[in-house]
C-alpha positions in Angstrom: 0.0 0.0 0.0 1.8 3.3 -1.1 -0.2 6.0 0.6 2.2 9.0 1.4 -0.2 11.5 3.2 0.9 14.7 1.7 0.0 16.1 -1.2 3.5 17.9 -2.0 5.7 14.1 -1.8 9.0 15.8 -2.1 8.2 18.5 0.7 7.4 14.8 2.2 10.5 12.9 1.7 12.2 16.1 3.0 10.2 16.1 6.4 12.0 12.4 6.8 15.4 13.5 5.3 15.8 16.1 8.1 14.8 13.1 10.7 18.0 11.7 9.7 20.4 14.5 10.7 23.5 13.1 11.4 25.0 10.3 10.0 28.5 10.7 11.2 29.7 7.4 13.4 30.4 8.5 16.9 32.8 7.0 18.6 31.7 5.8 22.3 28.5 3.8 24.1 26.9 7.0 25.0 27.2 9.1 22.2 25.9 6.3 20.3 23.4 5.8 22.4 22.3 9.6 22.8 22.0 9.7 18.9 19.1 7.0 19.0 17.3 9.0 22.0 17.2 12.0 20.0 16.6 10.4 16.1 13.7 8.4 18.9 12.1 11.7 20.3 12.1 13.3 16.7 10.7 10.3 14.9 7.9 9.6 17.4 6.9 14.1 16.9 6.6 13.4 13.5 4.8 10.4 13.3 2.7 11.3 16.2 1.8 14.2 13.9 0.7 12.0 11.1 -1.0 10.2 13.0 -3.9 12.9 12.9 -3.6 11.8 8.8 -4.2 8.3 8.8 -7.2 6.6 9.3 -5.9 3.1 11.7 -6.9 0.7 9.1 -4.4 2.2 6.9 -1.8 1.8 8.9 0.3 -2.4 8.4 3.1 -3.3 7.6 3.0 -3.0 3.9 2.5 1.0 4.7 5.1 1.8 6.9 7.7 0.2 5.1 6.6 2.0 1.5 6.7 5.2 3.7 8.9 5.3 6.6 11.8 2.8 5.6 14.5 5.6 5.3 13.7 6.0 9.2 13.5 1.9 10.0 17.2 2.0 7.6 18.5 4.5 9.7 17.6 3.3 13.0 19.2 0.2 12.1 22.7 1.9 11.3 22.1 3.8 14.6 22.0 0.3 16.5 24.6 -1.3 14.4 27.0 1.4 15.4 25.9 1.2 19.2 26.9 -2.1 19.1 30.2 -2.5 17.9 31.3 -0.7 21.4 29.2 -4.2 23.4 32.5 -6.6 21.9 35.2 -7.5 24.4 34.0 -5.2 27.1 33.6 -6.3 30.7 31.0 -7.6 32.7 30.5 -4.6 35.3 31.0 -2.3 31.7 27.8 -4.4 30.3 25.8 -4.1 33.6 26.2 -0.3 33.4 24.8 0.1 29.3 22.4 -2.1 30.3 20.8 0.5 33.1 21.2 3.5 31.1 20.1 1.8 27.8 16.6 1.0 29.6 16.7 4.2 31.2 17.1 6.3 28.0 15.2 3.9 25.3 13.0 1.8 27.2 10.6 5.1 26.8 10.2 4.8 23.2 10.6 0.8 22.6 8.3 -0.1 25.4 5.6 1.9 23.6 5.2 -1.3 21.0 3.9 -4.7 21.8 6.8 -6.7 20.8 10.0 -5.1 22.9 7.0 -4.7 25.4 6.3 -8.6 25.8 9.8 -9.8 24.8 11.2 -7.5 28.2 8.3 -8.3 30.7 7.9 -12.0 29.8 4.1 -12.7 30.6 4.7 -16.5 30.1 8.5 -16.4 31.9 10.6 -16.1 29.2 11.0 -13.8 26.0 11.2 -16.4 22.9 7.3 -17.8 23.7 5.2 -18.8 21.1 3.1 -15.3 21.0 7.1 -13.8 20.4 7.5 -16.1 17.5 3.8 -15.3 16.1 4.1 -11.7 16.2 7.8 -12.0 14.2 5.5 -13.6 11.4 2.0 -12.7 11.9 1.5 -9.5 13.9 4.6 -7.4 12.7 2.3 -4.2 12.6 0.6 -4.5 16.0 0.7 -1.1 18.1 -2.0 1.1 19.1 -0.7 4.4 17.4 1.6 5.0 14.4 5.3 5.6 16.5 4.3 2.1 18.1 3.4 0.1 15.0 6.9 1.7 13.6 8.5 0.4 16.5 6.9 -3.2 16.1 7.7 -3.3 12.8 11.5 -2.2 13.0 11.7 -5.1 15.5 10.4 -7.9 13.6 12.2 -7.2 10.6 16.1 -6.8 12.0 17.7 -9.7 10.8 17.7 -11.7 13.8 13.9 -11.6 13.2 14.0 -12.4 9.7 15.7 -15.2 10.2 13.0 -16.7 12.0 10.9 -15.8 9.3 13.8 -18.1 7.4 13.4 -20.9 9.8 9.7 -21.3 9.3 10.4 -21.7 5.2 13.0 -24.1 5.5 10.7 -26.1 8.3 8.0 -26.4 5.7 10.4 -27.3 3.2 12.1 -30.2 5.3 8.3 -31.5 5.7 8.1 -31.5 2.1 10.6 -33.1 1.6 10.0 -36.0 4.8 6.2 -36.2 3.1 7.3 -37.0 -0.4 9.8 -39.3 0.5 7.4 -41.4 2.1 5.7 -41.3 -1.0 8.3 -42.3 -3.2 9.5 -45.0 -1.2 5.3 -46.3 -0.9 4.8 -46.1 2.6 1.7 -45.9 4.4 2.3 -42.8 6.5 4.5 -40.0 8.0 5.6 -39.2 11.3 6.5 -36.1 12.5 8.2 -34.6 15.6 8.5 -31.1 16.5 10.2 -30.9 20.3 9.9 -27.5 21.6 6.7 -26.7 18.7 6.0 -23.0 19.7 3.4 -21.7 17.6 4.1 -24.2 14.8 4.2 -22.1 12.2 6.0 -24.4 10.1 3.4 -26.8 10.2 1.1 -24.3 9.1 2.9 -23.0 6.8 3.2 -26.3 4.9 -0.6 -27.1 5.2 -1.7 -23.7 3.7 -0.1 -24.6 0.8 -0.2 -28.7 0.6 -3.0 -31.5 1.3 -0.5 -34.4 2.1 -0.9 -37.3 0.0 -0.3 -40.1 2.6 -1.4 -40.4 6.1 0.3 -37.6 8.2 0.9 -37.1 11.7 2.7 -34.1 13.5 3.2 -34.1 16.8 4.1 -31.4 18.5 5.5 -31.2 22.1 5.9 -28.1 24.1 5.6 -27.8 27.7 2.7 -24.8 27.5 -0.5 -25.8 27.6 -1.0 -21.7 26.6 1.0 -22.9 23.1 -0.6 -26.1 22.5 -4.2 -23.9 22.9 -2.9 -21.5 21.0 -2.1 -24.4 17.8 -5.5 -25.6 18.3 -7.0 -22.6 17.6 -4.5 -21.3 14.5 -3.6 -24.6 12.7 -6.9 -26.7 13.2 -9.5 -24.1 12.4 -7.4 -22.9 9.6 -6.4 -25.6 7.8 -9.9 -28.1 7.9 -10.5 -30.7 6.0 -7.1 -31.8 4.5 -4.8 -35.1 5.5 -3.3 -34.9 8.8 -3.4 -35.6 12.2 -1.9 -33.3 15.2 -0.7 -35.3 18.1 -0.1 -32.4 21.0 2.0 -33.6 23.9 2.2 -31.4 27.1 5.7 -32.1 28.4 9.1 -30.8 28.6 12.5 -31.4 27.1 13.7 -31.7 30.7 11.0 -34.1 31.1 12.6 -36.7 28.3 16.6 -36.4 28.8 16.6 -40.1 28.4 15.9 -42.7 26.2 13.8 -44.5 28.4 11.7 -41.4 29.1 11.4 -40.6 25.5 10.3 -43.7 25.0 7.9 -44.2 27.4 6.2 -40.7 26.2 6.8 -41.2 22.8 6.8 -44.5 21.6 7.1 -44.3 17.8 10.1 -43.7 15.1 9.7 -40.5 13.3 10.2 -39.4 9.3 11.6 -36.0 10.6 12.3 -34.6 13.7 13.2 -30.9 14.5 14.1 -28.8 17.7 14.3 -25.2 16.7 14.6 -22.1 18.7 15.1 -24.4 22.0 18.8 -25.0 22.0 19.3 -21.0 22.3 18.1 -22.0 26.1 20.1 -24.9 26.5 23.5 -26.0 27.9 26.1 -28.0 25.1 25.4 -31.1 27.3 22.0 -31.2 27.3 22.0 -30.4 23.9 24.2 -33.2 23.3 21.9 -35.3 25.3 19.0 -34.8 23.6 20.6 -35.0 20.1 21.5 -38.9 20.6 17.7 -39.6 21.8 16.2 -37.7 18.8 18.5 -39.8 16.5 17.6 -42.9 18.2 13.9 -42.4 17.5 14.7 -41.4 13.6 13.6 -44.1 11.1 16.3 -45.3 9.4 17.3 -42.5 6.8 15.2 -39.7 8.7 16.6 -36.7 9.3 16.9 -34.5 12.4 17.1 -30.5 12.3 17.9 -28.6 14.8 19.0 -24.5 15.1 20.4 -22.3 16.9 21.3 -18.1 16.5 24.9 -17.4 15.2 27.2 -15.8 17.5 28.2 -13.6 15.5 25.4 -11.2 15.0 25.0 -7.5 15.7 21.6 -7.8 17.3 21.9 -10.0 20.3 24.0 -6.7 22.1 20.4 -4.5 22.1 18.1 -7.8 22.7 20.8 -8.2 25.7 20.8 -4.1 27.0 17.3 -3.5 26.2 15.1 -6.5 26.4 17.0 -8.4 29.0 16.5 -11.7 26.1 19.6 -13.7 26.7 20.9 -16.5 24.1 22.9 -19.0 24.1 24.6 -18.1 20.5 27.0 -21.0 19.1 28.9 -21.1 15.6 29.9 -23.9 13.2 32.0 -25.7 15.2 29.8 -25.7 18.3 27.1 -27.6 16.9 29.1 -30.1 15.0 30.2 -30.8 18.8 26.6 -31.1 19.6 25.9 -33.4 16.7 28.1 -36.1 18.3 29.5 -37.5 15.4 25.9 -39.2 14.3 24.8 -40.2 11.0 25.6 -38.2 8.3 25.9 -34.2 9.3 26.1 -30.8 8.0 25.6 -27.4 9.4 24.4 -24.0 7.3 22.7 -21.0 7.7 20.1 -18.8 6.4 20.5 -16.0 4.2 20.9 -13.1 7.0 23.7 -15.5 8.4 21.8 -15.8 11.8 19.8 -18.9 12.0 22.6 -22.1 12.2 21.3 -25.7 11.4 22.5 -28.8 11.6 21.1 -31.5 9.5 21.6 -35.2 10.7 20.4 -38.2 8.5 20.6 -41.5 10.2 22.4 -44.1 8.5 
Protein backbone atom coordinates (compact mmCIF):
# COMPACT_ATOMS: atom_id res chain seq x y z
CA UNK A 1 0.00 0.00 0.00
CA UNK A 2 1.75 3.26 -1.05
CA UNK A 3 -0.16 6.01 0.57
CA UNK A 4 2.20 8.96 1.39
CA UNK A 5 -0.22 11.50 3.16
CA UNK A 6 0.93 14.74 1.74
CA UNK A 7 0.02 16.12 -1.24
CA UNK A 8 3.54 17.93 -1.99
CA UNK A 9 5.67 14.14 -1.78
CA UNK A 10 9.03 15.79 -2.14
CA UNK A 11 8.22 18.46 0.73
CA UNK A 12 7.38 14.85 2.23
CA UNK A 13 10.52 12.86 1.65
CA UNK A 14 12.16 16.10 2.99
CA UNK A 15 10.25 16.08 6.35
CA UNK A 16 12.05 12.35 6.78
CA UNK A 17 15.40 13.46 5.26
CA UNK A 18 15.80 16.14 8.07
CA UNK A 19 14.83 13.15 10.72
CA UNK A 20 17.98 11.75 9.69
CA UNK A 21 20.40 14.50 10.72
CA UNK A 22 23.46 13.12 11.41
CA UNK A 23 25.05 10.27 10.00
CA UNK A 24 28.46 10.72 11.19
CA UNK A 25 29.74 7.38 13.44
CA UNK A 26 30.43 8.50 16.89
CA UNK A 27 32.79 6.96 18.58
CA UNK A 28 31.68 5.77 22.25
CA UNK A 29 28.51 3.79 24.09
CA UNK A 30 26.86 6.98 25.04
CA UNK A 31 27.19 9.06 22.20
CA UNK A 32 25.93 6.31 20.34
CA UNK A 33 23.42 5.79 22.43
CA UNK A 34 22.33 9.62 22.79
CA UNK A 35 22.01 9.69 18.92
CA UNK A 36 19.13 6.98 19.01
CA UNK A 37 17.32 9.00 21.96
CA UNK A 38 17.25 12.03 20.01
CA UNK A 39 16.56 10.40 16.11
CA UNK A 40 13.72 8.37 18.89
CA UNK A 41 12.09 11.65 20.25
CA UNK A 42 12.10 13.29 16.74
CA UNK A 43 10.69 10.32 14.91
CA UNK A 44 7.85 9.60 17.36
CA UNK A 45 6.88 14.08 16.89
CA UNK A 46 6.58 13.44 13.49
CA UNK A 47 4.83 10.39 13.32
CA UNK A 48 2.69 11.29 16.16
CA UNK A 49 1.78 14.21 13.87
CA UNK A 50 0.72 12.02 11.12
CA UNK A 51 -0.99 10.22 12.97
CA UNK A 52 -3.94 12.90 12.88
CA UNK A 53 -3.64 11.78 8.83
CA UNK A 54 -4.20 8.33 8.78
CA UNK A 55 -7.21 6.65 9.30
CA UNK A 56 -5.92 3.10 11.72
CA UNK A 57 -6.88 0.72 9.10
CA UNK A 58 -4.44 2.21 6.93
CA UNK A 59 -1.77 1.79 8.91
CA UNK A 60 0.26 -2.40 8.38
CA UNK A 61 3.10 -3.33 7.63
CA UNK A 62 3.02 -2.95 3.93
CA UNK A 63 2.54 1.00 4.66
CA UNK A 64 5.12 1.83 6.93
CA UNK A 65 7.70 0.22 5.14
CA UNK A 66 6.61 2.02 1.50
CA UNK A 67 6.67 5.21 3.67
CA UNK A 68 8.92 5.33 6.64
CA UNK A 69 11.81 2.75 5.58
CA UNK A 70 14.49 5.59 5.31
CA UNK A 71 13.65 5.97 9.23
CA UNK A 72 13.55 1.93 9.99
CA UNK A 73 17.16 1.97 7.59
CA UNK A 74 18.53 4.50 9.71
CA UNK A 75 17.59 3.32 12.96
CA UNK A 76 19.17 0.19 12.06
CA UNK A 77 22.69 1.93 11.34
CA UNK A 78 22.09 3.83 14.63
CA UNK A 79 21.99 0.29 16.46
CA UNK A 80 24.60 -1.32 14.38
CA UNK A 81 26.98 1.37 15.39
CA UNK A 82 25.94 1.19 19.20
CA UNK A 83 26.87 -2.09 19.12
CA UNK A 84 30.17 -2.48 17.92
CA UNK A 85 31.31 -0.66 21.40
CA UNK A 86 29.22 -4.19 23.39
CA UNK A 87 32.55 -6.57 21.94
CA UNK A 88 35.16 -7.46 24.42
CA UNK A 89 34.00 -5.15 27.14
CA UNK A 90 33.56 -6.34 30.72
CA UNK A 91 30.98 -7.55 32.68
CA UNK A 92 30.51 -4.56 35.33
CA UNK A 93 30.96 -2.33 31.66
CA UNK A 94 27.76 -4.42 30.31
CA UNK A 95 25.78 -4.10 33.60
CA UNK A 96 26.25 -0.28 33.45
CA UNK A 97 24.83 0.05 29.35
CA UNK A 98 22.39 -2.15 30.35
CA UNK A 99 20.76 0.48 33.13
CA UNK A 100 21.25 3.46 31.14
CA UNK A 101 20.09 1.78 27.83
CA UNK A 102 16.57 1.04 29.63
CA UNK A 103 16.69 4.20 31.23
CA UNK A 104 17.13 6.28 28.03
CA UNK A 105 15.21 3.93 25.29
CA UNK A 106 13.03 1.79 27.17
CA UNK A 107 10.58 5.13 26.83
CA UNK A 108 10.24 4.80 23.22
CA UNK A 109 10.60 0.85 22.65
CA UNK A 110 8.30 -0.11 25.42
CA UNK A 111 5.56 1.87 23.58
CA UNK A 112 5.25 -1.26 21.02
CA UNK A 113 3.87 -4.66 21.79
CA UNK A 114 6.83 -6.75 20.78
CA UNK A 115 10.04 -5.07 22.86
CA UNK A 116 7.04 -4.70 25.43
CA UNK A 117 6.31 -8.56 25.77
CA UNK A 118 9.77 -9.84 24.80
CA UNK A 119 11.25 -7.55 28.17
CA UNK A 120 8.29 -8.29 30.65
CA UNK A 121 7.91 -12.01 29.75
CA UNK A 122 4.11 -12.74 30.58
CA UNK A 123 4.74 -16.50 30.09
CA UNK A 124 8.54 -16.37 31.93
CA UNK A 125 10.63 -16.15 29.17
CA UNK A 126 11.04 -13.84 26.02
CA UNK A 127 11.23 -16.42 22.93
CA UNK A 128 7.30 -17.79 23.72
CA UNK A 129 5.16 -18.83 21.11
CA UNK A 130 3.14 -15.25 21.03
CA UNK A 131 7.06 -13.82 20.43
CA UNK A 132 7.53 -16.12 17.54
CA UNK A 133 3.76 -15.27 16.11
CA UNK A 134 4.12 -11.68 16.20
CA UNK A 135 7.83 -12.03 14.22
CA UNK A 136 5.48 -13.61 11.40
CA UNK A 137 2.03 -12.71 11.93
CA UNK A 138 1.50 -9.51 13.94
CA UNK A 139 4.59 -7.39 12.68
CA UNK A 140 2.28 -4.16 12.58
CA UNK A 141 0.61 -4.51 16.02
CA UNK A 142 0.70 -1.08 18.07
CA UNK A 143 -1.98 1.08 19.06
CA UNK A 144 -0.69 4.41 17.40
CA UNK A 145 1.64 5.01 14.41
CA UNK A 146 5.35 5.58 16.49
CA UNK A 147 4.34 2.06 18.13
CA UNK A 148 3.44 0.08 15.04
CA UNK A 149 6.88 1.74 13.65
CA UNK A 150 8.48 0.42 16.55
CA UNK A 151 6.94 -3.24 16.13
CA UNK A 152 7.73 -3.32 12.80
CA UNK A 153 11.47 -2.20 13.02
CA UNK A 154 11.75 -5.14 15.52
CA UNK A 155 10.36 -7.94 13.61
CA UNK A 156 12.21 -7.21 10.58
CA UNK A 157 16.13 -6.80 12.00
CA UNK A 158 17.70 -9.74 10.80
CA UNK A 159 17.68 -11.74 13.82
CA UNK A 160 13.95 -11.65 13.25
CA UNK A 161 14.04 -12.41 9.67
CA UNK A 162 15.71 -15.23 10.24
CA UNK A 163 12.95 -16.75 11.98
CA UNK A 164 10.89 -15.81 9.28
CA UNK A 165 13.82 -18.06 7.45
CA UNK A 166 13.39 -20.86 9.78
CA UNK A 167 9.75 -21.33 9.29
CA UNK A 168 10.36 -21.72 5.21
CA UNK A 169 13.04 -24.08 5.47
CA UNK A 170 10.65 -26.05 8.29
CA UNK A 171 8.02 -26.36 5.72
CA UNK A 172 10.37 -27.30 3.20
CA UNK A 173 12.14 -30.17 5.30
CA UNK A 174 8.28 -31.48 5.74
CA UNK A 175 8.08 -31.46 2.13
CA UNK A 176 10.58 -33.07 1.58
CA UNK A 177 10.04 -35.96 4.79
CA UNK A 178 6.20 -36.19 3.09
CA UNK A 179 7.32 -37.04 -0.40
CA UNK A 180 9.84 -39.28 0.46
CA UNK A 181 7.38 -41.36 2.11
CA UNK A 182 5.71 -41.31 -1.03
CA UNK A 183 8.29 -42.30 -3.20
CA UNK A 184 9.54 -45.04 -1.16
CA UNK A 185 5.30 -46.31 -0.92
CA UNK A 186 4.75 -46.09 2.59
CA UNK A 187 1.65 -45.90 4.41
CA UNK A 188 2.31 -42.81 6.51
CA UNK A 189 4.54 -40.04 7.95
CA UNK A 190 5.59 -39.18 11.33
CA UNK A 191 6.51 -36.10 12.54
CA UNK A 192 8.16 -34.62 15.63
CA UNK A 193 8.49 -31.10 16.50
CA UNK A 194 10.22 -30.90 20.30
CA UNK A 195 9.90 -27.49 21.64
CA UNK A 196 6.72 -26.71 18.65
CA UNK A 197 6.04 -22.95 19.66
CA UNK A 198 3.44 -21.69 17.60
CA UNK A 199 4.10 -24.24 14.79
CA UNK A 200 4.23 -22.05 12.16
CA UNK A 201 6.04 -24.37 10.07
CA UNK A 202 3.43 -26.79 10.24
CA UNK A 203 1.06 -24.26 9.13
CA UNK A 204 2.94 -23.00 6.82
CA UNK A 205 3.19 -26.34 4.87
CA UNK A 206 -0.58 -27.14 5.21
CA UNK A 207 -1.71 -23.66 3.72
CA UNK A 208 -0.05 -24.64 0.77
CA UNK A 209 -0.19 -28.70 0.59
CA UNK A 210 -3.04 -31.49 1.33
CA UNK A 211 -0.53 -34.43 2.11
CA UNK A 212 -0.89 -37.32 0.01
CA UNK A 213 -0.31 -40.12 2.57
CA UNK A 214 -1.36 -40.38 6.14
CA UNK A 215 0.27 -37.56 8.23
CA UNK A 216 0.85 -37.09 11.73
CA UNK A 217 2.71 -34.09 13.54
CA UNK A 218 3.21 -34.06 16.78
CA UNK A 219 4.09 -31.37 18.53
CA UNK A 220 5.54 -31.22 22.13
CA UNK A 221 5.94 -28.05 24.09
CA UNK A 222 5.58 -27.84 27.69
CA UNK A 223 2.72 -24.77 27.53
CA UNK A 224 -0.48 -25.79 27.60
CA UNK A 225 -0.95 -21.66 26.57
CA UNK A 226 1.01 -22.88 23.09
CA UNK A 227 -0.57 -26.13 22.45
CA UNK A 228 -4.22 -23.92 22.92
CA UNK A 229 -2.87 -21.53 21.02
CA UNK A 230 -2.10 -24.36 17.77
CA UNK A 231 -5.46 -25.59 18.30
CA UNK A 232 -6.97 -22.56 17.57
CA UNK A 233 -4.48 -21.31 14.47
CA UNK A 234 -3.61 -24.60 12.68
CA UNK A 235 -6.91 -26.75 13.21
CA UNK A 236 -9.50 -24.11 12.42
CA UNK A 237 -7.36 -22.93 9.60
CA UNK A 238 -6.42 -25.63 7.78
CA UNK A 239 -9.88 -28.09 7.89
CA UNK A 240 -10.46 -30.73 5.97
CA UNK A 241 -7.14 -31.83 4.50
CA UNK A 242 -4.82 -35.08 5.53
CA UNK A 243 -3.30 -34.89 8.78
CA UNK A 244 -3.44 -35.56 12.22
CA UNK A 245 -1.89 -33.29 15.23
CA UNK A 246 -0.70 -35.27 18.12
CA UNK A 247 -0.06 -32.42 21.03
CA UNK A 248 2.01 -33.61 23.88
CA UNK A 249 2.21 -31.36 27.12
CA UNK A 250 5.68 -32.08 28.44
CA UNK A 251 9.07 -30.83 28.62
CA UNK A 252 12.47 -31.43 27.05
CA UNK A 253 13.68 -31.69 30.66
CA UNK A 254 11.04 -34.07 31.14
CA UNK A 255 12.57 -36.70 28.25
CA UNK A 256 16.65 -36.43 28.83
CA UNK A 257 16.65 -40.10 28.36
CA UNK A 258 15.92 -42.72 26.15
CA UNK A 259 13.78 -44.49 28.43
CA UNK A 260 11.74 -41.41 29.10
CA UNK A 261 11.38 -40.65 25.50
CA UNK A 262 10.26 -43.65 25.02
CA UNK A 263 7.88 -44.22 27.44
CA UNK A 264 6.23 -40.71 26.18
CA UNK A 265 6.76 -41.18 22.77
CA UNK A 266 6.79 -44.52 21.60
CA UNK A 267 7.11 -44.33 17.78
CA UNK A 268 10.05 -43.66 15.15
CA UNK A 269 9.75 -40.53 13.30
CA UNK A 270 10.20 -39.35 9.32
CA UNK A 271 11.59 -35.99 10.64
CA UNK A 272 12.30 -34.61 13.74
CA UNK A 273 13.19 -30.94 14.53
CA UNK A 274 14.06 -28.84 17.66
CA UNK A 275 14.26 -25.17 16.70
CA UNK A 276 14.61 -22.13 18.71
CA UNK A 277 15.14 -24.37 21.96
CA UNK A 278 18.83 -25.04 22.00
CA UNK A 279 19.30 -21.00 22.28
CA UNK A 280 18.09 -22.00 26.11
CA UNK A 281 20.09 -24.86 26.51
CA UNK A 282 23.54 -26.04 27.92
CA UNK A 283 26.11 -28.04 25.08
CA UNK A 284 25.43 -31.10 27.31
CA UNK A 285 22.02 -31.20 27.28
CA UNK A 286 22.01 -30.39 23.91
CA UNK A 287 24.24 -33.23 23.25
CA UNK A 288 21.88 -35.31 25.33
CA UNK A 289 18.99 -34.81 23.55
CA UNK A 290 20.55 -34.96 20.09
CA UNK A 291 21.47 -38.91 20.61
CA UNK A 292 17.71 -39.62 21.84
CA UNK A 293 16.21 -37.67 18.81
CA UNK A 294 18.54 -39.82 16.48
CA UNK A 295 17.65 -42.91 18.23
CA UNK A 296 13.89 -42.35 17.54
CA UNK A 297 14.67 -41.41 13.64
CA UNK A 298 13.63 -44.11 11.11
CA UNK A 299 16.27 -45.31 9.39
CA UNK A 300 17.30 -42.48 6.80
CA UNK A 301 15.16 -39.72 8.75
CA UNK A 302 16.59 -36.65 9.26
CA UNK A 303 16.88 -34.51 12.44
CA UNK A 304 17.08 -30.49 12.32
CA UNK A 305 17.91 -28.57 14.80
CA UNK A 306 19.00 -24.55 15.07
CA UNK A 307 20.43 -22.25 16.86
CA UNK A 308 21.33 -18.08 16.51
CA UNK A 309 24.86 -17.45 15.23
CA UNK A 310 27.20 -15.79 17.47
CA UNK A 311 28.24 -13.65 15.47
CA UNK A 312 25.40 -11.21 15.04
CA UNK A 313 24.99 -7.46 15.68
CA UNK A 314 21.57 -7.83 17.30
CA UNK A 315 21.89 -9.96 20.27
CA UNK A 316 23.97 -6.71 22.09
CA UNK A 317 20.44 -4.52 22.05
CA UNK A 318 18.08 -7.79 22.74
CA UNK A 319 20.75 -8.19 25.68
CA UNK A 320 20.84 -4.05 27.01
CA UNK A 321 17.25 -3.49 26.23
CA UNK A 322 15.14 -6.49 26.44
CA UNK A 323 16.96 -8.45 29.01
CA UNK A 324 16.46 -11.66 26.07
CA UNK A 325 19.65 -13.67 26.67
CA UNK A 326 20.93 -16.45 24.11
CA UNK A 327 22.89 -18.99 24.14
CA UNK A 328 24.64 -18.13 20.51
CA UNK A 329 26.98 -20.97 19.13
CA UNK A 330 28.88 -21.06 15.64
CA UNK A 331 29.90 -23.94 13.24
CA UNK A 332 32.01 -25.70 15.24
CA UNK A 333 29.75 -25.67 18.35
CA UNK A 334 27.05 -27.63 16.86
CA UNK A 335 29.06 -30.06 15.04
CA UNK A 336 30.22 -30.75 18.84
CA UNK A 337 26.60 -31.14 19.58
CA UNK A 338 25.93 -33.39 16.73
CA UNK A 339 28.15 -36.12 18.31
CA UNK A 340 29.51 -37.45 15.35
CA UNK A 341 25.90 -39.24 14.29
CA UNK A 342 24.77 -40.23 10.95
CA UNK A 343 25.56 -38.20 8.28
CA UNK A 344 25.91 -34.22 9.26
CA UNK A 345 26.15 -30.84 7.97
CA UNK A 346 25.62 -27.36 9.39
CA UNK A 347 24.38 -23.97 7.29
CA UNK A 348 22.71 -21.03 7.69
CA UNK A 349 20.06 -18.83 6.41
CA UNK A 350 20.52 -16.02 4.16
CA UNK A 351 20.88 -13.07 7.03
CA UNK A 352 23.73 -15.53 8.45
CA UNK A 353 21.85 -15.83 11.75
CA UNK A 354 19.82 -18.93 11.98
CA UNK A 355 22.57 -22.09 12.16
CA UNK A 356 21.27 -25.70 11.43
CA UNK A 357 22.51 -28.76 11.62
CA UNK A 358 21.07 -31.49 9.55
CA UNK A 359 21.61 -35.17 10.73
CA UNK A 360 20.36 -38.17 8.47
CA UNK A 361 20.57 -41.49 10.24
CA UNK A 362 22.45 -44.14 8.55
Amino acid sequence: MKALIQEDSSSYQDQIGKLIRNKNVKNNFIDSLDDIVLFLKDVKEFLDSENFKITNSQINKEFILNNYSPLIDHLSLLANNLSRFCCNISKDEFLSYTKITREKLGKYFMLAPFPNRAFNKPLGFAGDYKMMYMIQELQDEGDSLFSKFINVYYTNIPISNSVKNRTSKISSYIDESINNAINNNLEDVEILSAGCGPALGVKKYLSNNDPEINCTFNLLDFNKETLDFIKNTILSSVKHKNFNINLIEKSVFDLTSNSAFQKVINKKFDFIYCCGLFDYLSDKLCQRLVNIFYNSLKDNGKLLVTNMHIDNNDKYLMELLLDWHLIYRNENDMINIANNLGQYKTFTDSTGINLCLEIKKI
